[in-house]
Biopython code that builds the backbone (N, CA, C, O; Angstrom):
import numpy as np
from Bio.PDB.StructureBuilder import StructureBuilder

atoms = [
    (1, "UNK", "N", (57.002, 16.643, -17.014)),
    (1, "UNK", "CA", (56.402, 17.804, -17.660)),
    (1, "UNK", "C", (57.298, 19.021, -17.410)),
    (1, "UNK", "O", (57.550, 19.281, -16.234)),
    (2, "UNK", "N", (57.849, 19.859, -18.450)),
    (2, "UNK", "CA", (58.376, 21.279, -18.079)),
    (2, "UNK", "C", (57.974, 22.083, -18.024)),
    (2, "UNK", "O", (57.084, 22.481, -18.776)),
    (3, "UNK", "N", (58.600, 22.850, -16.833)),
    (3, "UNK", "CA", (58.090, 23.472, -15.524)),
    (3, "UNK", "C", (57.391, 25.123, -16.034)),
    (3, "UNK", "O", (56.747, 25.978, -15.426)),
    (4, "UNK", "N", (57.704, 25.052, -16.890)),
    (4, "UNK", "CA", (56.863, 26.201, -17.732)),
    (4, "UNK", "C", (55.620, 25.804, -18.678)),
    (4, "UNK", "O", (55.387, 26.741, -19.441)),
    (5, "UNK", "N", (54.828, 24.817, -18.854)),
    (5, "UNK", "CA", (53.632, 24.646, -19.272)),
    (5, "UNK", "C", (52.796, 23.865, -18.022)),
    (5, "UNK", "O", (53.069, 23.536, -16.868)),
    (6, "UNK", "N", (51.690, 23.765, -18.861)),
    (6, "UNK", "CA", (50.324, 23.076, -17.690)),
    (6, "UNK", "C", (49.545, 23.084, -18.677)),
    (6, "UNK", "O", (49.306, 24.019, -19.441)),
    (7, "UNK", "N", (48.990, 21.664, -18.675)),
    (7, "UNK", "CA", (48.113, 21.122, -19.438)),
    (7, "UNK", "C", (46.369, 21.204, -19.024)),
    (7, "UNK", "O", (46.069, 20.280, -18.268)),
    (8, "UNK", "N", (45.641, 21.771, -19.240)),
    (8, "UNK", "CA", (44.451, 22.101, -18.673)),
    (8, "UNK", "C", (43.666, 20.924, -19.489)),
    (8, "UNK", "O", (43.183, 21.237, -20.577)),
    (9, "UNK", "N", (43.528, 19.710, -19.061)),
    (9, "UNK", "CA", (42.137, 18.568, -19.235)),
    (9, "UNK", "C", (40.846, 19.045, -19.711)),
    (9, "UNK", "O", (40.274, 19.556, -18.749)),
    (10, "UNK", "N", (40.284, 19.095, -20.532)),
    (10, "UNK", "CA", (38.810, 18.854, -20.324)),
    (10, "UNK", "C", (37.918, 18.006, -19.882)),
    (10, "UNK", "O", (38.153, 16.885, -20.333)),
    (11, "UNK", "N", (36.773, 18.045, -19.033)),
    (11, "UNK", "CA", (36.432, 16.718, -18.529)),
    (11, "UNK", "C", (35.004, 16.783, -19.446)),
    (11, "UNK", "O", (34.101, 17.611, -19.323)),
    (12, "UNK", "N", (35.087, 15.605, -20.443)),
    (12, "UNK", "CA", (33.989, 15.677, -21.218)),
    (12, "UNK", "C", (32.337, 15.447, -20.593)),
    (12, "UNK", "O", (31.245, 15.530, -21.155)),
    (13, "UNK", "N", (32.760, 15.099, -19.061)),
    (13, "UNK", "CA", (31.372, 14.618, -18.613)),
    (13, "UNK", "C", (31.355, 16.187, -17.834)),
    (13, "UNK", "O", (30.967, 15.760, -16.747)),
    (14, "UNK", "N", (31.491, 17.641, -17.610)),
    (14, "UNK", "CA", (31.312, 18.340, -17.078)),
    (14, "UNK", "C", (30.315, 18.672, -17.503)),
    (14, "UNK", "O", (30.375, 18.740, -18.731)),
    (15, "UNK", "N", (28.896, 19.062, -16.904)),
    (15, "UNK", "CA", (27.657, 20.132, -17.275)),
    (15, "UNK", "C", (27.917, 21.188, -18.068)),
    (15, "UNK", "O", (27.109, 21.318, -18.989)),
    (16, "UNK", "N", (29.255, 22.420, -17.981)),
    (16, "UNK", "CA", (29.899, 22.620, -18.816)),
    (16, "UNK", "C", (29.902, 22.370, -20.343)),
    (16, "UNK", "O", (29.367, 22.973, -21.273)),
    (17, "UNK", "N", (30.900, 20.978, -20.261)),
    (17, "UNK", "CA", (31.052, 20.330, -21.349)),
    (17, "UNK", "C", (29.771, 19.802, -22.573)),
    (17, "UNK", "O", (29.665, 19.807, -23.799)),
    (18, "UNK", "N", (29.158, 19.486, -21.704)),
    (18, "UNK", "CA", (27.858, 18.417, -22.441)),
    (18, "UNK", "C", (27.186, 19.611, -22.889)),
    (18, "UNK", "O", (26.891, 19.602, -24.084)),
    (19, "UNK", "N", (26.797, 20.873, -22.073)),
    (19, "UNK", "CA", (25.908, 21.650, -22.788)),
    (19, "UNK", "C", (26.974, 22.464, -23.971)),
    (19, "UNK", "O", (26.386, 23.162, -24.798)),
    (20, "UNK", "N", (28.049, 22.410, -24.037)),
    (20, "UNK", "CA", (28.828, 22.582, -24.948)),
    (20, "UNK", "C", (28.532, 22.045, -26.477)),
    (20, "UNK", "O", (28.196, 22.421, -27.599)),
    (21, "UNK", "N", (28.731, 21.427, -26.062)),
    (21, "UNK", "CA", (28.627, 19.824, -27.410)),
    (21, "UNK", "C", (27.177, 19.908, -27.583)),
    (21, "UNK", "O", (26.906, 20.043, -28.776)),
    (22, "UNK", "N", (26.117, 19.877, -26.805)),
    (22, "UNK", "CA", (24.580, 20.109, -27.643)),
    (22, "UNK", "C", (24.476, 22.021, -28.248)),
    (22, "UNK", "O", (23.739, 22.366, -29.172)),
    (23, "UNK", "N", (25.209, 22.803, -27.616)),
    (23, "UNK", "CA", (25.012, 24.183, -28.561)),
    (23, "UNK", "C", (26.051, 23.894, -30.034)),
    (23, "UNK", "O", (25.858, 24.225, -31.204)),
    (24, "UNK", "N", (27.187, 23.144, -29.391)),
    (24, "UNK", "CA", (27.576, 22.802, -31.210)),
    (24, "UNK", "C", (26.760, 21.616, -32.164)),
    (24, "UNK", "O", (26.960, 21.765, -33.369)),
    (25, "UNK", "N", (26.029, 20.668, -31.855)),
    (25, "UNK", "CA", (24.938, 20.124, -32.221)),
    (25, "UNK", "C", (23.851, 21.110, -32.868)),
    (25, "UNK", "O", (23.820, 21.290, -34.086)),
    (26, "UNK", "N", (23.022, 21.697, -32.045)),
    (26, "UNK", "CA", (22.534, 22.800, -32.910)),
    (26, "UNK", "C", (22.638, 23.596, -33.610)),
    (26, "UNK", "O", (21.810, 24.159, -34.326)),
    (27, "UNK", "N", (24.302, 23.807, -33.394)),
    (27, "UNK", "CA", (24.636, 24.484, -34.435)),
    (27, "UNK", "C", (24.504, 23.822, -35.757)),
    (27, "UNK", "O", (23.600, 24.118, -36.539)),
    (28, "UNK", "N", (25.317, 23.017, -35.980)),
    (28, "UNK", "CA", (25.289, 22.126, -37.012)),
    (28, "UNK", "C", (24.090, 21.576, -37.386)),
    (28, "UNK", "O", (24.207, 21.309, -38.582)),
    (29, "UNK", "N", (23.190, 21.319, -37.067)),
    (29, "UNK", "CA", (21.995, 21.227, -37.890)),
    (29, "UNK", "C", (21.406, 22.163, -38.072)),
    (29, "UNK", "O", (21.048, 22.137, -39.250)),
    (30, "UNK", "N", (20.958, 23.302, -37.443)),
    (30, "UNK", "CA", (20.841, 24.511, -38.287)),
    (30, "UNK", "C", (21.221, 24.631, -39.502)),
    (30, "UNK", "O", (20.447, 25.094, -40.340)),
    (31, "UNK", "N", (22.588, 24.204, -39.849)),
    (31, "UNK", "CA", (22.890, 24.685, -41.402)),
    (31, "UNK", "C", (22.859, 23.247, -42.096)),
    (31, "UNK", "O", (23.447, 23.248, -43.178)),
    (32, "UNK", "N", (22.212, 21.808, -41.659)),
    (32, "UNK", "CA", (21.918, 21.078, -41.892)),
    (32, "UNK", "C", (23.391, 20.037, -42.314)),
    (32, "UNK", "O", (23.511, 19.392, -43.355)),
    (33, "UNK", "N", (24.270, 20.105, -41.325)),
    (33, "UNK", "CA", (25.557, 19.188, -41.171)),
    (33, "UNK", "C", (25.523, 18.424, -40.510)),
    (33, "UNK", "O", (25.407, 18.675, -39.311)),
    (34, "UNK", "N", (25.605, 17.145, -40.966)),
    (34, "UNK", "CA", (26.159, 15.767, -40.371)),
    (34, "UNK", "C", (27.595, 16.058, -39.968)),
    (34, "UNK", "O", (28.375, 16.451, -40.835)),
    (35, "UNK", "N", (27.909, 15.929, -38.995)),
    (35, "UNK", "CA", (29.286, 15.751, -38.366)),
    (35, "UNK", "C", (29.632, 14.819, -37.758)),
    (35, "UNK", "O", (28.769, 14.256, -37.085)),
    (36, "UNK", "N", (31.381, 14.144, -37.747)),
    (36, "UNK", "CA", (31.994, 13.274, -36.537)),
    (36, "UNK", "C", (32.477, 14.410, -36.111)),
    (36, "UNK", "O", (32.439, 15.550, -36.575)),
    (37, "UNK", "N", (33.077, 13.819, -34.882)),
    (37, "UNK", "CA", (34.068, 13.985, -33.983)),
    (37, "UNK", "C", (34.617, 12.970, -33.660)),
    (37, "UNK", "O", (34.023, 11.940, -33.345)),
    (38, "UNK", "N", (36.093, 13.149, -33.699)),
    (38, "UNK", "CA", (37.371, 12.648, -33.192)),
    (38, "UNK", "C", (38.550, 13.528, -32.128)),
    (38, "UNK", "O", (39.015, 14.667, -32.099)),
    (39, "UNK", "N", (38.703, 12.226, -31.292)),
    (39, "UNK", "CA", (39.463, 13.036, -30.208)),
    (39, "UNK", "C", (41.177, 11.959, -30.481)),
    (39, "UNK", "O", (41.342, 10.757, -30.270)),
    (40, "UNK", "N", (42.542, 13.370, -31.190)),
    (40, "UNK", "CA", (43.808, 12.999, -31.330)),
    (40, "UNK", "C", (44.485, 13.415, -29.908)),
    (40, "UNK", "O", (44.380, 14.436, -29.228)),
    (41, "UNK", "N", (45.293, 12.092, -29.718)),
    (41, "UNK", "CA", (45.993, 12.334, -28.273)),
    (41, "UNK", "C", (47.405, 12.403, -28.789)),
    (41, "UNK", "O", (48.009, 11.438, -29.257)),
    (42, "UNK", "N", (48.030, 14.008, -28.625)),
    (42, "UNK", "CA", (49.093, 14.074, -29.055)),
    (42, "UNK", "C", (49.806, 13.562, -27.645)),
    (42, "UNK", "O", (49.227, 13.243, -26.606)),
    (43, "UNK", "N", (51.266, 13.579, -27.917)),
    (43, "UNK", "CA", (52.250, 12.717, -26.714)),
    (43, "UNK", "C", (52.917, 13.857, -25.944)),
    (43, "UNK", "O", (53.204, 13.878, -24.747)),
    (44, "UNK", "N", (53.175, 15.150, -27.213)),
    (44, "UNK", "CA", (54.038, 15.987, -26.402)),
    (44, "UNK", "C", (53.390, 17.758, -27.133)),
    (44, "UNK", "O", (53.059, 17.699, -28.317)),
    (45, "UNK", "N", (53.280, 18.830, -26.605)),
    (45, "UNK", "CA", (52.943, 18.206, -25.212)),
    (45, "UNK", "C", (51.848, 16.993, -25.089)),
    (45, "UNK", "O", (51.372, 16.497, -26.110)),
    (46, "UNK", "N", (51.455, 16.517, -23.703)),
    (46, "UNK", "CA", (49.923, 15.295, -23.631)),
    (46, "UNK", "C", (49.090, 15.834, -23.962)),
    (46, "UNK", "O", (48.418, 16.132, -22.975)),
    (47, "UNK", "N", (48.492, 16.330, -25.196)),
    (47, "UNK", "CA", (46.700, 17.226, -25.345)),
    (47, "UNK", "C", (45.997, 15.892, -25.781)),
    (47, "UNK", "O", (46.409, 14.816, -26.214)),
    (48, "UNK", "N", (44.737, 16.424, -25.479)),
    (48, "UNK", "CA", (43.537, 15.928, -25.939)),
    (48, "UNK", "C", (43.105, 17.171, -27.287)),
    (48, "UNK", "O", (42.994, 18.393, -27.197)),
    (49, "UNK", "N", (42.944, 16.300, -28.428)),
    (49, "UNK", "CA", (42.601, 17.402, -29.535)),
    (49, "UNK", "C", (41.374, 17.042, -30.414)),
    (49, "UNK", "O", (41.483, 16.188, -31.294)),
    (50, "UNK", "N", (40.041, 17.786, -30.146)),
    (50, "UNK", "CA", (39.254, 17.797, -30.703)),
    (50, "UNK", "C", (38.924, 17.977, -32.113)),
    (50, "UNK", "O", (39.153, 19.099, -32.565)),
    (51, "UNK", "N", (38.346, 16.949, -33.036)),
    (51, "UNK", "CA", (38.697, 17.616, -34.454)),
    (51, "UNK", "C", (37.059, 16.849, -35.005)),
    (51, "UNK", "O", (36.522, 15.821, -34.592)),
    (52, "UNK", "N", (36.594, 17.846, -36.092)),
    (52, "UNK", "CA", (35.247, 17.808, -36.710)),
    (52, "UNK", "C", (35.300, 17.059, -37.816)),
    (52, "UNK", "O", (36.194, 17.514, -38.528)),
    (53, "UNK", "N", (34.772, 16.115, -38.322)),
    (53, "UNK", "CA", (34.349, 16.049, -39.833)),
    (53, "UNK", "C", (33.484, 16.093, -40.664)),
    (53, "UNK", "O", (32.943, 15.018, -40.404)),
    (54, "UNK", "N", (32.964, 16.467, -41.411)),
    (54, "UNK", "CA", (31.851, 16.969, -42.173)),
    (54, "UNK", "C", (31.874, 17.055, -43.736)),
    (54, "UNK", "O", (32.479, 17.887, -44.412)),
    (55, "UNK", "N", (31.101, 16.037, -44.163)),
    (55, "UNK", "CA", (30.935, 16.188, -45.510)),
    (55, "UNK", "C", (31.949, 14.671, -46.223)),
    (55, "UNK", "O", (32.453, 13.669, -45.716)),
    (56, "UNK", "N", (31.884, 15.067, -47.204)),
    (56, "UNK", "CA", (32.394, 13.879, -48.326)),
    (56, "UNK", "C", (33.344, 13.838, -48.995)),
    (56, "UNK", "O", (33.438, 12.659, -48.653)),
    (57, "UNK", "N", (34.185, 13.974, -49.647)),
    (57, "UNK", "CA", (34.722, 14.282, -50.893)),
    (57, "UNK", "C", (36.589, 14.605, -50.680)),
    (57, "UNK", "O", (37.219, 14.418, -49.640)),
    (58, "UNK", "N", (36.957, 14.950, -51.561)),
    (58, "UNK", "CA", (38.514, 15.750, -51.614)),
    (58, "UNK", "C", (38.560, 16.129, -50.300)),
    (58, "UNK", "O", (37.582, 16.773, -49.918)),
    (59, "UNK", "N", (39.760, 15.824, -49.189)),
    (59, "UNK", "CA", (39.921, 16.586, -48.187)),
    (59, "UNK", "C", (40.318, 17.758, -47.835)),
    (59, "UNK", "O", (41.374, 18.181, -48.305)),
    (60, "UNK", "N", (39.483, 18.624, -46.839)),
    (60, "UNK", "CA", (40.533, 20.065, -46.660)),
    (60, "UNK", "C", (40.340, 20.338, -45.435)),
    (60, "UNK", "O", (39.263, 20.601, -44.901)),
    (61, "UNK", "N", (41.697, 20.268, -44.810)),
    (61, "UNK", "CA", (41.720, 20.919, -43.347)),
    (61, "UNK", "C", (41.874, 22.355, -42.849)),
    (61, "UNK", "O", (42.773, 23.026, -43.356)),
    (62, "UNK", "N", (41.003, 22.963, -41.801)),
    (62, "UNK", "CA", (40.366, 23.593, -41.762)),
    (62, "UNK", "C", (41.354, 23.574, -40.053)),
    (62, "UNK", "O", (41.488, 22.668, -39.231)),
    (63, "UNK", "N", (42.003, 25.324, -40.079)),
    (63, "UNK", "CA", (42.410, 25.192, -38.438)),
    (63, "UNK", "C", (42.137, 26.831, -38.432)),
    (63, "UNK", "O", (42.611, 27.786, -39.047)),
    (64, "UNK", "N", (41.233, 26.670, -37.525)),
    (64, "UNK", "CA", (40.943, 28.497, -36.919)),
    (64, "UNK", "C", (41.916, 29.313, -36.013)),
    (64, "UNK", "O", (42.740, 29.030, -35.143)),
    (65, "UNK", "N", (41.426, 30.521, -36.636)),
    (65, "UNK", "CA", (42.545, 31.715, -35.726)),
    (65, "UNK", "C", (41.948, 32.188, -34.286)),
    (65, "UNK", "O", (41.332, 31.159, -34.009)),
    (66, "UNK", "N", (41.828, 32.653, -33.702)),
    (66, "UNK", "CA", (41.032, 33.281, -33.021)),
    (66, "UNK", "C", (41.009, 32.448, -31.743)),
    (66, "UNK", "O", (42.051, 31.904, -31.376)),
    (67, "UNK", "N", (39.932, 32.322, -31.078)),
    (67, "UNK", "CA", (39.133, 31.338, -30.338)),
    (67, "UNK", "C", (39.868, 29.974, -30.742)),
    (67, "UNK", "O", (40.159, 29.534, -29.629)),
    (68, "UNK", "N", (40.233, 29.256, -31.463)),
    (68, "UNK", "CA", (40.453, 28.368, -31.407)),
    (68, "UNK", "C", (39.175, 27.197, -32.291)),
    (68, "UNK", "O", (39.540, 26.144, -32.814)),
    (69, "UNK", "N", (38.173, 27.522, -32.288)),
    (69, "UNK", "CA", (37.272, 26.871, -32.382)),
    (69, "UNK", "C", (36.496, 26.744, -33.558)),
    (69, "UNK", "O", (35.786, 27.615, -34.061)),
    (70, "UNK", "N", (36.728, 25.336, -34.043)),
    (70, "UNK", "CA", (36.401, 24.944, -35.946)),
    (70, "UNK", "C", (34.882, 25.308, -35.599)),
    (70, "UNK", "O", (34.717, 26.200, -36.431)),
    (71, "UNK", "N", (33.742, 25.214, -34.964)),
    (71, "UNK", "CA", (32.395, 25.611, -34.866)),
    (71, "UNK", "C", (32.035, 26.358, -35.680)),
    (71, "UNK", "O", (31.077, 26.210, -36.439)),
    (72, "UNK", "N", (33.043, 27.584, -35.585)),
    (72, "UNK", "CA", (32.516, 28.902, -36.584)),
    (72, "UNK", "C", (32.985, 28.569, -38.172)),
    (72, "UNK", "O", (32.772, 29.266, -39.164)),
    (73, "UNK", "N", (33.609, 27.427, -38.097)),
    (73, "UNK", "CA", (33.418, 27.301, -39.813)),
    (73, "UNK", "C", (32.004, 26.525, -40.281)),
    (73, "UNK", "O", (31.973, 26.202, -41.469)),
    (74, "UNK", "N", (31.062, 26.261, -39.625)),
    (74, "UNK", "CA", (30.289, 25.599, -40.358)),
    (74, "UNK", "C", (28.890, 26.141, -40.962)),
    (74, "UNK", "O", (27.937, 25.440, -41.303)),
    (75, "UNK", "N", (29.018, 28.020, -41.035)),
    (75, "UNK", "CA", (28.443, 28.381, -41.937)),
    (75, "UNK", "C", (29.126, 28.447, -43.675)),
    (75, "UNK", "O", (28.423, 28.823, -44.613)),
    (76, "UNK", "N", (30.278, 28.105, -43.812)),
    (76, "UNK", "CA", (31.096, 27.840, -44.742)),
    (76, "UNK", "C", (31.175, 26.441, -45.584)),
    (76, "UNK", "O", (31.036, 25.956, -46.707)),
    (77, "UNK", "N", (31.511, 26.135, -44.183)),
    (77, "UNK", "CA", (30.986, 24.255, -44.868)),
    (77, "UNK", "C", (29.625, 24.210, -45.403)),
    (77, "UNK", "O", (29.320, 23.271, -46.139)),
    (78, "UNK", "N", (28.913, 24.972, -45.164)),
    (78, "UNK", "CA", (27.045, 24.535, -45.624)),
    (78, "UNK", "C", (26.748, 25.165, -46.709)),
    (78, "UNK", "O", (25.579, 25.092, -47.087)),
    (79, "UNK", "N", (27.704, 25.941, -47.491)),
    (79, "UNK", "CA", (28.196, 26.296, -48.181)),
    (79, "UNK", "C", (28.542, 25.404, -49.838)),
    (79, "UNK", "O", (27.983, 25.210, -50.918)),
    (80, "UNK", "N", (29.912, 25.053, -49.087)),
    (80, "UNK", "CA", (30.786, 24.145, -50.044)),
    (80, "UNK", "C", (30.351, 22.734, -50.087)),
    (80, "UNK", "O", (30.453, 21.949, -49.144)),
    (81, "UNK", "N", (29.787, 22.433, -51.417)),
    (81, "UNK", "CA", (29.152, 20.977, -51.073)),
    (81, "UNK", "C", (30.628, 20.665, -51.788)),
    (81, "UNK", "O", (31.363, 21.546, -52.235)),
    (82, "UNK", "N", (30.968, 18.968, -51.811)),
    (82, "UNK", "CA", (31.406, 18.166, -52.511)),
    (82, "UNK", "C", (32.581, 18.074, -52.026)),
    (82, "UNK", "O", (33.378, 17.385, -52.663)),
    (83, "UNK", "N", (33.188, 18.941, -50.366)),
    (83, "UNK", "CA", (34.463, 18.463, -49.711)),
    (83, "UNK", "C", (34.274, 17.545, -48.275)),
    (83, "UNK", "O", (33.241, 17.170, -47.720)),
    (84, "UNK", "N", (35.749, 17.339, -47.900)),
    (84, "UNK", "CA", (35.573, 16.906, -46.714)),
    (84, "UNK", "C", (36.134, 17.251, -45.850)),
    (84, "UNK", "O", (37.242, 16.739, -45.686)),
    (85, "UNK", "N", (35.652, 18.309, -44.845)),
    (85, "UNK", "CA", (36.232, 18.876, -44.051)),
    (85, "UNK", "C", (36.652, 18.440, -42.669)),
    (85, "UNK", "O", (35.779, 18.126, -41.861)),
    (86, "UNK", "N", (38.102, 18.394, -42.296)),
    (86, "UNK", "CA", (38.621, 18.457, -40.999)),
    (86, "UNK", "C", (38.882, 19.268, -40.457)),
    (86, "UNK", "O", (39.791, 20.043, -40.753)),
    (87, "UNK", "N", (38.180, 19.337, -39.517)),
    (87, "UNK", "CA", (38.928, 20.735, -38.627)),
    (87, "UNK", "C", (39.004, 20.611, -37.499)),
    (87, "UNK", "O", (38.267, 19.946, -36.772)),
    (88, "UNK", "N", (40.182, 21.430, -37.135)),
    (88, "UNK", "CA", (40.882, 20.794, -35.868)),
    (88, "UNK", "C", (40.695, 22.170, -34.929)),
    (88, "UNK", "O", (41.073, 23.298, -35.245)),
    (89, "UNK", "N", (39.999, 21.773, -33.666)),
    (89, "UNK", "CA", (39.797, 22.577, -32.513)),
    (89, "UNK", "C", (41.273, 22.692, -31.685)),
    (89, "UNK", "O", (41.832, 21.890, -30.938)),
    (90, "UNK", "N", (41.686, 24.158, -32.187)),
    (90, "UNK", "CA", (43.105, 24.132, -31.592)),
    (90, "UNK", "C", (43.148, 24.203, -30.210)),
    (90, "UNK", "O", (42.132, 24.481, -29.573)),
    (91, "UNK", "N", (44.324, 23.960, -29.618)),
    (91, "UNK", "CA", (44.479, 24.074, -28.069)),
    (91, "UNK", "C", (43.976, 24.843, -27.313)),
    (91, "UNK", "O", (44.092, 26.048, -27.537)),
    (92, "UNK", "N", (43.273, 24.385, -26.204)),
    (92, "UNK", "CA", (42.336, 25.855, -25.797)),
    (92, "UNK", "C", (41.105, 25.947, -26.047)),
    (92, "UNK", "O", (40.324, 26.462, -25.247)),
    (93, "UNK", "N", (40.703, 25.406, -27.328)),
    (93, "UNK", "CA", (39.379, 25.765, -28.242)),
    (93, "UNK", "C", (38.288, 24.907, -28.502)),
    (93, "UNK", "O", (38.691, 23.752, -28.372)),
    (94, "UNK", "N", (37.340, 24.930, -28.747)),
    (94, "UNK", "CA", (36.438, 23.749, -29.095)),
    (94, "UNK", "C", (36.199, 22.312, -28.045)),
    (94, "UNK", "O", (35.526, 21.352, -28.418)),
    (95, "UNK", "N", (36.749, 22.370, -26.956)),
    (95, "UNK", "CA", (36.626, 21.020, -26.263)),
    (95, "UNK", "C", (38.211, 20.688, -26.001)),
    (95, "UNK", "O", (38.677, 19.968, -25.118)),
    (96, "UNK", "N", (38.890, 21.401, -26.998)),
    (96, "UNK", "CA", (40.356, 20.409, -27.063)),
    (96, "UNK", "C", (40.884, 20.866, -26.177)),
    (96, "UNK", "O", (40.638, 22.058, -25.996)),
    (97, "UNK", "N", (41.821, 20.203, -25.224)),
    (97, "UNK", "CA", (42.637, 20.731, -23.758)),
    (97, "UNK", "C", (43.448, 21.497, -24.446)),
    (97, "UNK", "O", (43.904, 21.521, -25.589)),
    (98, "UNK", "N", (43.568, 22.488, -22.916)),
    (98, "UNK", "CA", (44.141, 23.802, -23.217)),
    (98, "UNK", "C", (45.926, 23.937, -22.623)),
    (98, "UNK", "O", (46.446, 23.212, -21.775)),
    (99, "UNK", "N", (46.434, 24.827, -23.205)),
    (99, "UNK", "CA", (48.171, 24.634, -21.974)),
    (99, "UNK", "C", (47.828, 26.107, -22.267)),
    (99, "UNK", "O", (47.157, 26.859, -22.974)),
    (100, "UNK", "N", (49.028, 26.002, -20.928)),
    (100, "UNK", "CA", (49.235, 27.561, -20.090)),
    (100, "UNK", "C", (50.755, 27.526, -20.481)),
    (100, "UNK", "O", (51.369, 26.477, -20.676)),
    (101, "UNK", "N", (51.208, 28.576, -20.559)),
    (101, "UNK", "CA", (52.560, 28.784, -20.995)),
    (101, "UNK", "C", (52.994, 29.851, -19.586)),
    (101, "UNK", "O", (52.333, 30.552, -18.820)),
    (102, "UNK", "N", (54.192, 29.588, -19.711)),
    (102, "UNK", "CA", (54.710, 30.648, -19.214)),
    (102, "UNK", "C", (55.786, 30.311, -17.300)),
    (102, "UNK", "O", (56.095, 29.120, -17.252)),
    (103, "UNK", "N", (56.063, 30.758, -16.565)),
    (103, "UNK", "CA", (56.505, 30.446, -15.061)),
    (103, "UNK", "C", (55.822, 30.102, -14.485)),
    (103, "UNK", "O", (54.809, 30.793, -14.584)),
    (104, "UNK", "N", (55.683, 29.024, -13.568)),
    (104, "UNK", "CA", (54.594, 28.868, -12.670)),
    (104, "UNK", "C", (55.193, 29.058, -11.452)),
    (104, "UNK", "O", (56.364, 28.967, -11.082)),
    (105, "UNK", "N", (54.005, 29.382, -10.809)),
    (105, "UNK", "CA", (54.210, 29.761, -9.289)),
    (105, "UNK", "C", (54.149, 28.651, -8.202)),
    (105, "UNK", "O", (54.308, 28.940, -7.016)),
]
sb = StructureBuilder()
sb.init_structure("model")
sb.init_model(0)
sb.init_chain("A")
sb.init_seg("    ")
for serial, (resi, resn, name, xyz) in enumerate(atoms, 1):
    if name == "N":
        sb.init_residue(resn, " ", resi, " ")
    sb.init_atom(name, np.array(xyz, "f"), 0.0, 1.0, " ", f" {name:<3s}", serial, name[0])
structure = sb.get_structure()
């Protein structure tokens, strides 16, 4: 690993975590979305990458600014009937492991 990143894990069984994943559960049915989740294991850097799917149709991927976190698109998706949305919880965001940049000490 080079000596200027750090890969921050999520541990999906954390109390943390789980009450995570049931406030995005409620979210999503609130606006009445069926969702997957899929977890992509990139190689380099090693992340764990959280990504949503929702809905049917023509695909369109969906990557947020901010926070990191596809969640806040799914007053949009409830929205747009007749696609199929992926969206990918960027590094950091949504569940997906996070990296630290920079010198370490």
């Amino acid at each position: 690993m080079n000596n200027h990143l750090k890969i921050t894990r999520i541990d999906l069984n954390d109390p943390k975590s789980i009450a995570a994943a049931g406030a995005e559960r409620k979210l999503f049915t609130h606006y009445g979305l069926d969702y997957k989740v899929h977890s992509v294991e990139l190689k380099g850097p090693p992340l764990r990458v959280r990504v949503l799917e929702v809905g049917s149709g023509e695909p369109v991927l969906m990557v947020p600014g901010g926070s990191g976190d596809a969640c806040f698109f799914a007053p949009l998706m409830a929205e747009l009937k007749g696609w199929r949305f992926i969206a990918v919880n960027r590094p950091g965001g949504g569940m997906s492991d996070g990296v630290i940049t920079g010198k370490l000490i």
